[in-house]
C-alpha positions as CSV (number, residue, x, y, z in Angstrom):
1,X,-34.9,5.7,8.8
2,X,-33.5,6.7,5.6
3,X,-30.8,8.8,7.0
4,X,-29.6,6.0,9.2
5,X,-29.5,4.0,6.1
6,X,-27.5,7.0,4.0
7,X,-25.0,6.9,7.0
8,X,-24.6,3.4,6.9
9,X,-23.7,3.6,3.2
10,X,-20.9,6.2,3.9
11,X,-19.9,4.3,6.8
12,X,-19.4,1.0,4.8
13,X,-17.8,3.1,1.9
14,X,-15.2,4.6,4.3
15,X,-14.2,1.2,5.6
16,X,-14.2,-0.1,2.3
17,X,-11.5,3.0,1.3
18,X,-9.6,2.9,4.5
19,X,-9.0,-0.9,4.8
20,X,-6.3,-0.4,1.4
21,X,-9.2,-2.3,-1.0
22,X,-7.1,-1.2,-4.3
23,X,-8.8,2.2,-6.2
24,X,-8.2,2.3,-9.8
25,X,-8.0,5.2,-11.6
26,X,-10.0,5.1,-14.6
27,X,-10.0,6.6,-18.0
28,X,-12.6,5.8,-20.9
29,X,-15.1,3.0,-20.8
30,X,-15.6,0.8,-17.4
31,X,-14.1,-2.5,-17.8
32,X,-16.4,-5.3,-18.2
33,X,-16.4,-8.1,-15.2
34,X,-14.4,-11.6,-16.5
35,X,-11.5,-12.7,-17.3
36,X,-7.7,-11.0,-17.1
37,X,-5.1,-11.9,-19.2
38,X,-1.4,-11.1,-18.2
39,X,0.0,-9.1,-21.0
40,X,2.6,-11.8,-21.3
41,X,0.7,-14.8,-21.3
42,X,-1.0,-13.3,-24.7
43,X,1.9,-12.7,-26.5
44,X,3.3,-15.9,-25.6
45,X,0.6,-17.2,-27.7
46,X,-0.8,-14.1,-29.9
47,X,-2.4,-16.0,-32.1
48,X,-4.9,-16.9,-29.3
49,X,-5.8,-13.2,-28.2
50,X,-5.1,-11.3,-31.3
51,X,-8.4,-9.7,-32.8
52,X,-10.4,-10.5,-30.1
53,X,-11.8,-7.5,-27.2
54,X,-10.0,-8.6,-23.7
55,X,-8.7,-7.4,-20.6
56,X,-5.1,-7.9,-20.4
57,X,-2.9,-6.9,-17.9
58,X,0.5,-5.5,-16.9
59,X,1.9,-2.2,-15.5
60,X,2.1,1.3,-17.3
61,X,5.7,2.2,-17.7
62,X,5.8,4.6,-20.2
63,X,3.0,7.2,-22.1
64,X,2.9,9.4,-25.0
65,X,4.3,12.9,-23.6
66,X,2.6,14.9,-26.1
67,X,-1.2,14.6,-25.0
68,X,-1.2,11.0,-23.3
69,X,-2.9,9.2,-25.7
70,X,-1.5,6.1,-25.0
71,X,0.4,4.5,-22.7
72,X,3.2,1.1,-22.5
73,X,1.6,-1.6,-21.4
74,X,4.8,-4.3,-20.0
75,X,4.6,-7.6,-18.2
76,X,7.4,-9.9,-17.7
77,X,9.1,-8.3,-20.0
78,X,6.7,-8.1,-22.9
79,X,5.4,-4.9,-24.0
80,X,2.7,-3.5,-25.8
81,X,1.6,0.4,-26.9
82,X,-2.0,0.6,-25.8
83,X,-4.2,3.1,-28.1
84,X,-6.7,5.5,-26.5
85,X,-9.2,4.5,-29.0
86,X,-8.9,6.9,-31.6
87,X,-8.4,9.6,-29.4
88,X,-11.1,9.0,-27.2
89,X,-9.8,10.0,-24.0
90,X,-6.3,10.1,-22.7
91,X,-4.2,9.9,-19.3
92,X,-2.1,11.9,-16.9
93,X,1.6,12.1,-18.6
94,X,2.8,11.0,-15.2
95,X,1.0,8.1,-14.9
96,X,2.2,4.9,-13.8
97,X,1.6,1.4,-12.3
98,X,-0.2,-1.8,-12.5
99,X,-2.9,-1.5,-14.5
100,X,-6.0,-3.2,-16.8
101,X,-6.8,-2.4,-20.5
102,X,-9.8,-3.6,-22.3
103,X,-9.4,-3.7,-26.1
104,X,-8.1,-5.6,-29.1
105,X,-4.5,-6.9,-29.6
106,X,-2.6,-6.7,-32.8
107,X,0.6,-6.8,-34.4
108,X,1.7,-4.1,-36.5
109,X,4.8,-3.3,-38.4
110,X,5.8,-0.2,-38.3
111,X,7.5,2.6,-40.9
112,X,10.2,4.4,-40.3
113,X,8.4,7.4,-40.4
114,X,6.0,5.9,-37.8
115,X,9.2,5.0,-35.5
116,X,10.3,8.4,-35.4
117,X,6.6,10.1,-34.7
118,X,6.4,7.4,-31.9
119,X,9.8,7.8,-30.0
120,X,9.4,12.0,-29.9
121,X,6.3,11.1,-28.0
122,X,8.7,8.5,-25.4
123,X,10.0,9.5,-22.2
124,X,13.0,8.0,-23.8
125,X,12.3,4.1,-24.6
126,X,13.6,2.8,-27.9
127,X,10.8,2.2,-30.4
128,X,10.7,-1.1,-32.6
129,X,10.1,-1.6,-35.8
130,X,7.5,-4.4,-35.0
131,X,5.2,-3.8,-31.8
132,X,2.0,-5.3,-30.6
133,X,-1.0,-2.6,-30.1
134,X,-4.2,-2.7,-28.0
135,X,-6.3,-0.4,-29.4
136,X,-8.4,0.3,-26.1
137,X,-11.9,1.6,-25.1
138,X,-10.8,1.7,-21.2
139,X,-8.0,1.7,-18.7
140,X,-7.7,1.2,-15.3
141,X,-4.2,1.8,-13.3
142,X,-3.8,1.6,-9.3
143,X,-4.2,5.0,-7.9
144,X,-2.2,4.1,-4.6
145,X,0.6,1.9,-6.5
146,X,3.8,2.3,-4.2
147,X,5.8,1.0,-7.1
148,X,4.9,3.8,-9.4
């Protein structure tokens, strides 16, 4: 009986993989269940998000070509530099997609010095000298993303 239930399982899981359910790739902590907030719906109002742990939403576009400790979040044209955590874990340089961050948004204004660090990490992408940050404990990015 228990084998016929083990085959079931794999059964279920293969239908599950081969039907084209979406499978995130993930990196640091699971993201808790709730709500998702589009990347550009919280800056549109950042005073509502800011300082707060969320998942917010958008699609990876650029990330840090040194070790890939973080990673451009962008939606609608709004962009924000999601933090690793402090290091905590770190992507695939190549990496790229839609994709869900859990973590805390801020604004921070950055040096000069700061500026140039950040754009030798850039694929290329100007760096400003204001940007909002999530400073993240997980990401999640679609694995099978035919925009990427």
């Amino acid at each position: 009986m228990r084998r016929w239930a083990i085959a079931g399982l794999w059964m279920v899981a293969g239908t599950a993989m081969a039907s084209g359910v979406p499978q995130w790739e993930k990196f640091g902590a699971d993201l808790p269940a709730g709500p998702v907030v589009p990347l550009a719906a919280a800056l549109a109002d950042p005073g509502s998000h800011a300082g707060q742990a969320k998942v917010f939403s958008g699609r990876v576009v650029d990330v840090c070509q040194k070790k890939g400790c973080w990673v451009m979040l962008e939606d609608e044209g709004q962009g924000a530099r999601v933090l690793l955590g402090d290091h905590d874990f770190y992507v695939p340089k190549d990496v790229r997609g839609q994709a869900q961050v859990h973590g805390v948004l801020s604004r921070v204004e950055l040096s000069p010095d700061a500026q140039g660090h950040t754009a030798q990490e850039t694929s290329g992408a100007a760096v400003p000298a204001v940007e909002y940050r999530i400073l993240a404990d997980g990401v999640q990015v679609l694995a099978d993303d035919p925009g990427a």
